[in-house]
C-alpha positions, 0 to 999 in steps of 0.5 A: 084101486085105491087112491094111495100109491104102493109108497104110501107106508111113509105118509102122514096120512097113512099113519093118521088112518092107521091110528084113527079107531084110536082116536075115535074111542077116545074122542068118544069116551072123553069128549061125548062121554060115550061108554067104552062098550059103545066106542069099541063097537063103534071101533070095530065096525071103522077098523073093519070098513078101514081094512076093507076100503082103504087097506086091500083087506078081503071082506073074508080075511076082516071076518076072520080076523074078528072070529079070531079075535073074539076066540082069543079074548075068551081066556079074559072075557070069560074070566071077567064074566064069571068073576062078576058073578062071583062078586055078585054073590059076595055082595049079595051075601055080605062077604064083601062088608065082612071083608070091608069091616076088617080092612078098615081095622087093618087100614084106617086111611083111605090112602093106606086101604089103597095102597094095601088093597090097591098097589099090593094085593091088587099086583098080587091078584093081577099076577095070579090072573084075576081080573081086578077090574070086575073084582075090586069095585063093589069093595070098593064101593063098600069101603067108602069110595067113590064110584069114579074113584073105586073104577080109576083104582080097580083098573090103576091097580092092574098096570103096575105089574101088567107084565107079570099077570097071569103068572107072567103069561105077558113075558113067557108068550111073547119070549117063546113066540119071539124066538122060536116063530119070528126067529128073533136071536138079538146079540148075546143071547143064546138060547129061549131060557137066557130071552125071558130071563134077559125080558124079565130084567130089561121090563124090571129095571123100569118097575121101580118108576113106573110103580111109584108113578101108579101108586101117586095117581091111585092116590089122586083118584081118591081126594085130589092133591090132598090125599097125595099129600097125605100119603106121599111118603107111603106111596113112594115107599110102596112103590119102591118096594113092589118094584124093586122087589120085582127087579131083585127077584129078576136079578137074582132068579132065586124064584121062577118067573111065573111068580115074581108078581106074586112075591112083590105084591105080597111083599107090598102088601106086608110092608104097607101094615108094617108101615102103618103101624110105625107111622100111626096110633091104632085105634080099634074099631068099635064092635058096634056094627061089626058082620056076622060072618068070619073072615075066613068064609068071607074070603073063602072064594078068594083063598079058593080061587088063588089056590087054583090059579097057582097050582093050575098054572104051574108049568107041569099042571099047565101043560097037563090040562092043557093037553087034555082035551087035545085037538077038540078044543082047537078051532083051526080059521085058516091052515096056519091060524087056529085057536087052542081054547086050552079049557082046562088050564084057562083061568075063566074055567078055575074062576068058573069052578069057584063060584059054583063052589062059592055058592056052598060056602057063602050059602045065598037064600034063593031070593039072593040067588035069583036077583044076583043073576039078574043083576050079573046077566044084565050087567056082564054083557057090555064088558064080555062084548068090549073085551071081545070086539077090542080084540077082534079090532086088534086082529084086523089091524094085524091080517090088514093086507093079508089074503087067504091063499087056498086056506092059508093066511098070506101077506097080500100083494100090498102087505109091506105098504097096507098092513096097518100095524107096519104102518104104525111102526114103520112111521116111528121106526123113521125117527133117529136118535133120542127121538126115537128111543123116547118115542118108541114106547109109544109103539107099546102103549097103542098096541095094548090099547087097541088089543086090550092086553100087554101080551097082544101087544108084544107078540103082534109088534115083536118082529116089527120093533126088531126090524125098527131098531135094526134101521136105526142101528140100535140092535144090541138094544133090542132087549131093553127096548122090547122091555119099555115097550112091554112097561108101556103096554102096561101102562095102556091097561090105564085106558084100555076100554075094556077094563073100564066098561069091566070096572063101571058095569061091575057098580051098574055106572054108566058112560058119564063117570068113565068118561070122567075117569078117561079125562083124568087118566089119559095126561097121567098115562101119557107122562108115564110113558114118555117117562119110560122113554126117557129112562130108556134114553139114558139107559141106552146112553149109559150102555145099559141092555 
């Protein structure tokens, strides 16, 4: 029996052990300057010794809940491993200086590449489910920046429009999972269409601050304070633009949800050459030096991959693939807990199909290929492994106090008082008032921290925020509420471990310089977040849903 009572849910010391795989990454990284691979293994073996001792978890369920884990993160882990590879080869071929040579033609300042490569096709990759942070460091790297700066924009370029990723996989999953699953009906809305249409506004409505936000801490991972200053008015401009776009596609519901990211990161990025063109002389950069290959083959792979991550994840498409391979790509855990790997319609798999067809277009000489392999098994291993285990850490709070009934996954006995994610929100949900509408974003920011991914976040704390705002009276609120915590999930992609091992391995850095990128970025991630309680506070004041 353990020491703490059936009542322990409401302690202090309950939520303090409940976050404390949170504290023990980040404790690692910025204080020991620690890699993120070795703090999310070193997290996931506390969870699973947490869960087992301390919250009535069987040692069958913890188990479990890591396979579960490590088969859900393998739609991005995947991705991550084959699109380091593609970068790879994209280096090794001289794509990448090709690719360089031209935006240093398009964007003469570090600030305008930036704002160009980062906030704008950086939201526009992110939303056709490309993982910047294994795609953009070495071109970073090329184009001149530092590797602590090419890391911090590479994983910054991915928050601002989390929720839109993967054609907005973060916004139509939790929906559906909401309404049909947990049977969450808030007030007003009538049927699952009018819940993601009603999400998609409420996480929107934020998007014009957030994006503005992201856009200035880009800026300072470059130069400090003088490359705010440089590019302050661009940056604001930027932002306004990607987020409002995103909010008056929303509105207005003239394209589909899947495609909103898309749209705004396009938009940002044309707005960004036609920004710079009025502000700046543009002065040509001499020939001298200048890549053989052409543009168009240089980009080749991406065109190629962007082609195939629209066209697959078109609802039609996607359901077809899906289906496909039918109940043999489904790996059942428990009676009611199975995973659909959803092969053919996964990203990973289109990621994979391109760079063996990116091999043919780029053409590498055997030499190059060989090495690049090298180099890709040698490096991909720490980011795959740190996706999966953050995932995996995720699962064990979520089953925590849960107990296999012949073959069935049950809450246990002590479910209401042990599971640590009930815990987590059970101890915010106390607060009232402003305090809690300011706070309640938190609840997103650590479920996306510990799952690595804002989706993750939203369906694991659906049901549990529901029952939080119900106790505090705010249930007309729901929606808006949902939509901080989602932006704030967002946000957590900033710090998320994962994507910083992703980010530092794809440049072959080590812990010290995520470490570095971890000391700067947590206050800013902190402030946006309790920015986003704030703006959720008096939107509620001014009865705004």
């Amino acid at each position: 029996m353990s020491r703490f009572t059936d009542e322990r849910g409401e302690g202090w010391m309950d939520f303090l052990l409940a976050i404390s795989p949170i504290v023990l990454i980040l404790l690692g990284m910025t204080i020991f300057s620690r890699s993120g691979f070795l703090m999310s293994v070193l997290a996931w073996i506390f969870t699973f010794l947490l869960a087992l001792v301390f919250f009535k978890t069987p040692f069958d369920v913890c188990l479990s809940a890591t396979i579960f884990g490590i088969l859900k993160s393998l739609s991005i882990s995947l991705a991550v491993f084959f699109t380091m590879l593609l970068i790879f080869i994209m280096k090794a071929t001289k794509a990448l200086d090709s690719i360089a040579y031209k935006l240093k033609n398009l964007c003469k300042t570090k600030e305008e590449q930036v704002m160009f490569l980062g906030l704008g096709f950086g939201s526009l990759a992110t939303s056709l489910g490309v993982v910047t942070p294994a795609l953009f460091p070495p071109l970073l790297l090329t184009l001149g920046f530092s590797p602590v700066s090419s890391i911090a924009i590479s994983v910054l370029c991915y928050d601002p429009l989390t929720s839109f990723a993967l054609l907005s996989i973060p916004i139509t999953v939790p929906s559906e999972v909401a309404w049909q699953a947990f049977k969450i009906q808030p007030q007003g809305i009538t049927n699952l269409e009018h819940f993601i249409n009603t999400f998609t506004i409420d996480i929107s409505i934020f998007l014009p601050f957030i994006s503005v936000g992201f856009a200035y801490i880009m800026l300072y991972f470059i130069d400090g304070i003088n490359s705010l200053k440089r590019g302050f008015i661009s940056a604001l401009l930027s932002g306004l633009v990607l987020g409002f776009s995103c909010l008056t596609f929303s509105i207005t519901k003239i394209f589909p949800v899947q495609i909103i990211g898309t749209l705004s990161g396009l938009l940002t990025m044309i707005f960004v050459l036609i920004y710079q063109r009025i502000t700046n002389v543009q002065n040509p950069i001499e020939e001298k030096g200048k890549p053989n290959m052409s543009l168009l083959r240089a980009t080749s792979p991406w065109i190629l991959l962007f082609f195939f991550a629209l066209v697959t994840n078109l609802p039609g498409t996607s359901k077809f693939l899906s289906d496909l391979p039918g109940k043999y790509e489904v790996i059942t855990l428990y009676k009611n807990q199975s995973v659909d790997l959803n092969i053919l319609s996964s990203i990973w798999f289109w990621i994979m199909i391109t760079t063996i067809i990116s091999i043919f277009l780029l053409r590498p000489t055997n030499e190059q290929l060989s090495s690049t392999i090298k180099l890709w098994l040698k490096r991909s291993f720490s980011p795959f492994v740190a996706y999966s285990v953050c995932f995996s850490i995720a699962m064990i709070m979520a089953w925590s106090a849960m107990s296999n009934s012949s073959g069935v996954l049950v809450p246990g006995a002590y479910y209401s008082s042990f599971n640590m994610d009930r815990i987590i929100a059970i101890k915010i949900a106390m607060l009232s008032g402003t305090v809690f509408t300011t706070l309640i974003p938190y609840l997103g920011l650590i479920g996306s921290f510990i799952g690595g991914s804002e989706t993750a976040s939203n369906v694991f704390f659906a049901k549990i925020l529901y029952e939080s705002v119900k106790s505090v009276g705010y249930d007309s609120y729901f929606m808006i509420i949902f939509g901080a915590h989602a932006v704030a999930g967002g946000i957590a992609s900033a710090i998320t471990p994962a994507k910083i091992t992703n980010a530092a391995m794809t440049i072959g850095c080590s812990g010290k310089e995520e470490s570095e990128f971890m000391k700067k970025a947590i206050l800013p991630v902190i402030i946006l977040t309790f920015l986003t309680g704030i703006i959720l506070t008096v939107f509620i004041s001014l009865g705004i849903k």
